[in-house]
Residue, then its C-alpha position, 0 to 999 in steps of 0.5 A: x701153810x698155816x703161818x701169819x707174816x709175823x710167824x714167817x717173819x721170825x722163821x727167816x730170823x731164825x733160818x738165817x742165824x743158822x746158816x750163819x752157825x753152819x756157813x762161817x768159821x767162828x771167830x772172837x768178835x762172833x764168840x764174844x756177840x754171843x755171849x755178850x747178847x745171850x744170843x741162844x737163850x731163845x729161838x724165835x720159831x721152833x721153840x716146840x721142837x725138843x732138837x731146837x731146846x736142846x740146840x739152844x741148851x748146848x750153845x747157850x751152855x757152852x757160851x755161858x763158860x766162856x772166859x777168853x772168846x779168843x780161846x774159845x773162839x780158836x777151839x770152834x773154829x778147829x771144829x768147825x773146820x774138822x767138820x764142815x771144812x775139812x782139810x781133808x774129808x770134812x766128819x760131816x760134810x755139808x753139801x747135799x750131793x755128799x748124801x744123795x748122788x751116787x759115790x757120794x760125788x760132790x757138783x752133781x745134780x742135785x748141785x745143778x737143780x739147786x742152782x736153777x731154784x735160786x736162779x728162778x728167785x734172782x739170787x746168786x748168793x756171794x759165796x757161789x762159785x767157792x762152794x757147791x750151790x747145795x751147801x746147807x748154810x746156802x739152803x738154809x738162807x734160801x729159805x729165809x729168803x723164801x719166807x720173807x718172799x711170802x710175807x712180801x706177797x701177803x703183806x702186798x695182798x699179793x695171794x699168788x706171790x705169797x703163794x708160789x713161795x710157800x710152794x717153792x719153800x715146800x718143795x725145796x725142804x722136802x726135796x733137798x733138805x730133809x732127805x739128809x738131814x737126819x745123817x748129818x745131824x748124826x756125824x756132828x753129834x758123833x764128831x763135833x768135840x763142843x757142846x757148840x757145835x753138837x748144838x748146831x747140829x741139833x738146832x738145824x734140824x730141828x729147825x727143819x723139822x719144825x718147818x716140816x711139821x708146817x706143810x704136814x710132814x713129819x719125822x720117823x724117829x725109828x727110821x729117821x725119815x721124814x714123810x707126809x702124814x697120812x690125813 
């Protein structure tokens, strides 16, 4: 992985902002930050990747007409929940196991192998137990975690610390991540009724899109499939 500490650094800001954009319903004081601090202006990795551009146009659009964060506030949360919560079937639906097991049953393996990963890291993440471990917002924190692991090792001179979480990160991505990404990016642009959340959607996979780009995978826009590329 051909990135410095200082790149890793401003990646894991980055992987957190979207957790947090994916994992918590919005409300006013989160609206009016955001607006106030022009939070989507810029993004501190991944700037390259047109799916991250785009993201930040769509968020920083929709803050820009912003006139009352209390109103505002209450109409992200209605997509929010409509499409990550649900009150039924969340329109699209943030656990892995949702894309990758079969009848789409949420808690399976992918949920247990997941579950194992933060294990062997020592985390527990405050909100397991109340959602599948292999919930985007989770994973996208798992590997800001990851990242600042590696600048830790390389910051210590530690080359087999910073080592073993480039390959945990890399693995991870490309194992539980990227396989869906794609088909979830899909059912928010075709359910979300913001600009703020369509923004969301295309900011995360972006995101990882351009985190794949760094361990040389890329992605097929006629299939939309990530893959190695062939050296």
């Amino acid at each position: 992985m051909g990135m410095n500490s200082e790149e890793l650094a401003s990646a894991s800001v980055a992987f957190d902002l979207a957790a947090r954009l994916v994992q918590c319903e919005p409300d006013e004081t989160w609206i009016a930050q955001c607006v106030k601090v022009d939070a989507f202006s810029e993004s501190p990795f991944g700037g390259d990747d047109p799916a991250v551009r785009g993201g930040l146009e769509l968020l920083s659009s929709w803050c820009s007409n912003v006139q009352d964060p209390c109103i505002a506030a209450n109409e992200a949360a209605r997509d929010w929940l409509r499409l990550f919560a649900g009150a039924g079937a969340p329109e699209a639906p943030i656990v892995e196991s949702v894309y990758t097991e079969p009848n789409s049953t949420m808690f399976g393996r992918s949920t247990i192998a997941v579950h194992r990963e933060y294990a062997r890291w020592g985390l527990k993440f405050e909100r397991s137990g109340k959602e599948p471990d292999d919930a985007l917002g989770l994973m996208l924190a798992f590997c800001a975690h990851l990242m600042r692991e590696q600048v830790r090792g390389i910051q210590e001179n530690d080359a087999a610390s910073a080592g073993a979480a480039a390959t945990a990160l890399e693995q991870f991505l490309a194992q539980h991540m990227l396989p869906w990404v794609s088909a979830w990016r899909f059912l928010v642009n075709e359910h979300a009724k913001t600009d703020y959340y369509r923004g969301v959607g295309d900011l995360v996979f972006g995101l990882e899109r351009a985190l794949a780009a760094c361990f040389g995978i890329a992605f097929n826009e006629s299939d939309g499939t990530f893959a190695y590329r062939a050296d």
